[in-house]
C-alpha positions in Angstrom: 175.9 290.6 135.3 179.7 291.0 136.1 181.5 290.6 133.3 184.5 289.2 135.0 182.4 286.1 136.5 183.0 283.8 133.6 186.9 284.7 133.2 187.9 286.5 136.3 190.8 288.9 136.0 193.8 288.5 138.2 197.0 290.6 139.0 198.7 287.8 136.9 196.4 287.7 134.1 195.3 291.5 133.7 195.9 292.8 130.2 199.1 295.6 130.0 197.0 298.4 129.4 194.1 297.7 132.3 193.1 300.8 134.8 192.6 300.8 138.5 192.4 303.1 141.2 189.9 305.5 143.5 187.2 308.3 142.6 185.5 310.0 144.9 182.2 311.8 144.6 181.7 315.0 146.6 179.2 317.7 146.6 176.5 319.2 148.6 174.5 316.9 150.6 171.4 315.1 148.9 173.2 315.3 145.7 172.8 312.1 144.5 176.3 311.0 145.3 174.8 307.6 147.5 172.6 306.9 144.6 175.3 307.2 141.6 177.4 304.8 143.5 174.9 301.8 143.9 174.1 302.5 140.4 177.5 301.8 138.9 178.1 299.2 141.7 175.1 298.1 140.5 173.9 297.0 144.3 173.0 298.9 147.5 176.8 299.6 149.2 175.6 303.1 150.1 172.1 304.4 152.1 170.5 306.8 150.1 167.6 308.8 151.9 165.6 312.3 151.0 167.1 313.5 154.0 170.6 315.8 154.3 174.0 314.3 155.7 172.4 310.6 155.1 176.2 309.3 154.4 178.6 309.1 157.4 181.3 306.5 156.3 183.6 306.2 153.6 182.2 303.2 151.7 184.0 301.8 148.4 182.0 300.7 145.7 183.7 298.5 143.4 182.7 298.8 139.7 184.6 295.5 137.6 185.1 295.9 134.4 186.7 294.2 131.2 189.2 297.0 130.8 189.3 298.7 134.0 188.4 298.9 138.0 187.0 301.8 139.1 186.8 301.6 143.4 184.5 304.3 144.3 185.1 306.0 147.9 181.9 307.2 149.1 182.1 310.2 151.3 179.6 312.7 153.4 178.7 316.2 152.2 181.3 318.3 151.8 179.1 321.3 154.4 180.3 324.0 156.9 180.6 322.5 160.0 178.3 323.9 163.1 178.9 320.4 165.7 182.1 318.4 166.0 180.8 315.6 164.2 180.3 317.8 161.6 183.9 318.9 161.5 185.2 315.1 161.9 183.2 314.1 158.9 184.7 317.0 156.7 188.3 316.0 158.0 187.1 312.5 156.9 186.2 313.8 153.5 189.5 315.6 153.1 191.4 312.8 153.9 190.0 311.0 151.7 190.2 313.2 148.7 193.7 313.6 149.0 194.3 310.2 148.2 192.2 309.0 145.1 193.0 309.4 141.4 189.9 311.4 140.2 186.8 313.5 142.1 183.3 314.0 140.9 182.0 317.0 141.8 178.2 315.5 142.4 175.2 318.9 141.6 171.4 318.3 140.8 170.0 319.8 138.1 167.1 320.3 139.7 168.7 323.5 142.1 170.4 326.5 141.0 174.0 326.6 142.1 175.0 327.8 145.3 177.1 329.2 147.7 177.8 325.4 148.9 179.0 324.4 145.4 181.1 327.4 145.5 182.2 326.8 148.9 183.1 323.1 147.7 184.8 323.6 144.6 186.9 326.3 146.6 188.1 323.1 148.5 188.3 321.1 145.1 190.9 323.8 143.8 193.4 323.3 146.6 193.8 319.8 145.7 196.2 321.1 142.8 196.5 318.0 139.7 193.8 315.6 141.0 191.1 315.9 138.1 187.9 317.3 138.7 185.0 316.2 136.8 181.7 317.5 137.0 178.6 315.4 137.4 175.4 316.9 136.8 172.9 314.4 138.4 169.2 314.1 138.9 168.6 315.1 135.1 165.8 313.1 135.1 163.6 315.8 137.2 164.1 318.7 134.7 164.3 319.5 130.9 166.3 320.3 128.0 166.6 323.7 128.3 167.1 323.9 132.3 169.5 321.1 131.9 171.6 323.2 129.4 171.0 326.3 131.4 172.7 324.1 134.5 175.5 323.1 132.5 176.2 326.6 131.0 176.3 327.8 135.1 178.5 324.4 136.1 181.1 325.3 133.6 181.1 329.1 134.2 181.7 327.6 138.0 184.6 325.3 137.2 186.4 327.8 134.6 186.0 330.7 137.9 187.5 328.9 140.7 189.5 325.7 139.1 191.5 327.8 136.1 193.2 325.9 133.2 189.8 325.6 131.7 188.0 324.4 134.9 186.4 320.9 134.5 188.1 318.1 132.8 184.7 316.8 131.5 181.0 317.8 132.5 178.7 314.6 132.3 174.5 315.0 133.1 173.7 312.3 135.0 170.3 310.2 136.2 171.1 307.5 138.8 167.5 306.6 138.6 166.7 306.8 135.2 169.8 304.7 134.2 170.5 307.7 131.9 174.5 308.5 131.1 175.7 306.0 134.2 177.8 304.1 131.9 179.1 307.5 130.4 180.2 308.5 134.4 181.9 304.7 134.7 183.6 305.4 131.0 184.9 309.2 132.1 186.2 308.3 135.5 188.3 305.3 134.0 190.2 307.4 131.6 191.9 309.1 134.6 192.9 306.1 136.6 196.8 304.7 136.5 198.0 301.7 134.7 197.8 298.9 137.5 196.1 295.7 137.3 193.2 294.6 139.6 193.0 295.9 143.3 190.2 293.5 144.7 189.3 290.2 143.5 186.6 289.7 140.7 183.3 289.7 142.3 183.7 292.2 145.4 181.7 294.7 145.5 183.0 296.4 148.7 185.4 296.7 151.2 183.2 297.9 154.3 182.7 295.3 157.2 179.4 294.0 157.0 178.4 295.2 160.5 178.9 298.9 159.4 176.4 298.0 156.2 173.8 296.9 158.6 173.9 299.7 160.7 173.8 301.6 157.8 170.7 299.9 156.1 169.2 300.3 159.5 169.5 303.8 159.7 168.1 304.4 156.7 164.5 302.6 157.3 164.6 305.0 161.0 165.1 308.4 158.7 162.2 307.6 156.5 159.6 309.5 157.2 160.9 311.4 160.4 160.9 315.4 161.3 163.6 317.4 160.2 165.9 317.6 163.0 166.2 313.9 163.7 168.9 312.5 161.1 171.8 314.4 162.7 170.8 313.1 166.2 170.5 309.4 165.2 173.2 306.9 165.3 173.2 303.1 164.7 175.4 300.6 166.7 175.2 296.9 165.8 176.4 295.2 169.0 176.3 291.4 167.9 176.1 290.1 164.6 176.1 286.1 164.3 174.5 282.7 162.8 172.1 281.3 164.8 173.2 277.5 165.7 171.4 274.4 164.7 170.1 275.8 162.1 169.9 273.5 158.6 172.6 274.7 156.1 169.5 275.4 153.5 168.3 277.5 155.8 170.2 279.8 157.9 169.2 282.8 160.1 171.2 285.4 161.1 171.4 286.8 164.8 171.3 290.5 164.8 171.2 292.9 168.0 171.5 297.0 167.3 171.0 299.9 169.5 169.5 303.4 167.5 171.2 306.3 169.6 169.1 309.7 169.4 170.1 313.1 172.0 166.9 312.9 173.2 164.0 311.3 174.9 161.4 313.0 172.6 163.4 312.4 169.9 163.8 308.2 171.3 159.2 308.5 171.2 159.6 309.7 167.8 161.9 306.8 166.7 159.9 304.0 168.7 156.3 305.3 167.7 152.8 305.0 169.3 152.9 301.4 171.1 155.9 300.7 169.2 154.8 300.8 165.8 157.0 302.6 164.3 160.3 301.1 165.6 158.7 297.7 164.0 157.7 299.1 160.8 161.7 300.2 160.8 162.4 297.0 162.1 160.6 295.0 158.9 162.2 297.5 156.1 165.4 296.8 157.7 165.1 293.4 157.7 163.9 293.1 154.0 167.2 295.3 153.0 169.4 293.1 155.4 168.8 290.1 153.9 169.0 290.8 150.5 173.1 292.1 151.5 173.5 288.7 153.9 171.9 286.5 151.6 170.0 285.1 154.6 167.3 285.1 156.6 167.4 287.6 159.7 166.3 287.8 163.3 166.7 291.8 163.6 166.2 293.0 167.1 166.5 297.0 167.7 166.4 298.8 170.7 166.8 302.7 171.3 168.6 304.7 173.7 168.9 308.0 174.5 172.7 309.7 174.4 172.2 313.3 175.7 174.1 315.6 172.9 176.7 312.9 171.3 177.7 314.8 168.2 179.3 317.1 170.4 181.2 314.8 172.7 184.5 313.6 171.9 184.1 310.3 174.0 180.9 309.5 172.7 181.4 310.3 169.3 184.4 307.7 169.7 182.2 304.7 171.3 179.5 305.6 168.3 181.9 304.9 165.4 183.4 308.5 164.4 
């Protein structure tokens, strides 16, 4: 429950010593970054999938609190680029770290650090007095003693590349588990500014709903897939509308989306043997769709095949990036 629902704060009526402002989680990809965020949200703002290089916006999260707001900016993988998209989403990613109050370095417990966490909190260094707290996530997939053998290595890490001591904090984390997530909210709050609100009570993100759909619907296509298929597939919702004449206890809302993939075996893969597959993403969508709109759907995907679009410049920019 929020606990600004029954008295929500304002600008105006926001105690002296309230906290708001931006964190943003980074690490390598699949490192439960997606997943931390909907747990302190406490609703699905961000896809979370097994796969690598799921996230592809920047989507705030916004945790409300009695005492505080905490407006998390979801961001991809921090990765070495090897296609332009890859290179626009780290540009997207720097951008964005640039301009919040506190970072949370995101790395499993579950896998030995790594040239990418190095490679990342390299980049985490340059950002000179923007804190930098590590979050060990996942803990729920290991035990005590690998957990402290993980944060023994994440502090040696922090203390080697960040200086003054390395890590503000170092907090194990599990998303899943509901272990330590209040714990993240707590640490992450005790770096933000004086200010009063930024959003009103009650929002839980900034992100257009369109872009959430598209994003939900991405998420039932890369279940299940091969390995090379969620870099090559997009989502583009091209209408998005309530269907007329409809009773006001019962609304249904109009959706029409296009799944780009580079190519045609990859657009078999997507639609499946007679189809099935493309409806079994279709229904999972749905289910996730509605639960955001708070309505009933009418969810009707079609796929397309654009030959090599992360490396395009023009058809990177008609797909959203």
């Amino acid at each position: 429950m929020n606990p600004l629902e029954n008295e929500p704060l304002t600008p105006e009526n926001a105690p002296a010593d309230f906290r708001a402002g931006f964190a943003s989680f980074v690490g390598r990809p699949n490192a439960g970054k997606s997943t931390l965020t909907n747990a302190l949200v406490g609703t699905k703002i961000a896809i979370t999938s097994s796969k690598p290089q799921t996230t592809r916006h920047t989507i705030r999260g916004i945790v409300h609190r009695p005492d505080h707001q905490l407006v998390l900016v979801d961001t991809p993988g921090l990765h070495r680029p090897r296609t332009l998209l890859g290179q626009r989403l780290n540009d997207l990613v720097e951008a964005t770290l640039s301009e919040v109050d506190v970072v949370g370095f995101c790395t499993p417990a579950d896998e030995p650090i790594g040239p990418g966490d190095r490679f990342i909190v390299q980049q985490l260094a340059l950002l000179g007095r923007t804190p930098i707290i590590a979050l060990v996530t996942k803990t729920d997939k290991v035990g005590k003693e690998k957990l402290g053998e993980h944060l023994l290595s994440v502090a040696k890490l922090g203390e080697e590349l960040l200086g003054e001591g390395g890590f503000k904090e170092i907090v194990p984390v599990s998303a899943v588990a509901g272990h330590q997530v209040e714990s993240v909210d707590e640490v992450l709050s005790r770096y933000l500014p004086l200010s009063p609100p930024l959003y009103p009570a009650g929002e839980l993100t900034d992100e257009p709903e369109a872009v959430l759909v598209a994003e939900l619907i991405r998420e039932a296509a890369l279940e299940g897939v091969r390995d090379e298929l969620p870099h090559s597939l997009a989502v583009v919702v091209e209408e998005m509308s309530a269907r007329e004449d409809r009773p006001e206890d019962n609304p249904l809302t109009d959706i029409h989306a296009f799944l780009y993939v580079e190519r045609p075996s990859q657009k078999a893969i997507v639609i499946g043997k007679g189809g099935a597959r493309l409806r079994d993403v279709g229904s999972r969508a749905r289910a996730s769709i509605e639960k955001i709109l708070g309505t009933k759907v009418y969810l009707d995907l079609r796929v397309k095949v654009a030959k090599e679009w992360q490396r395009d410049p023009k058809q990177l920019g008609r797909l959203g990036f």
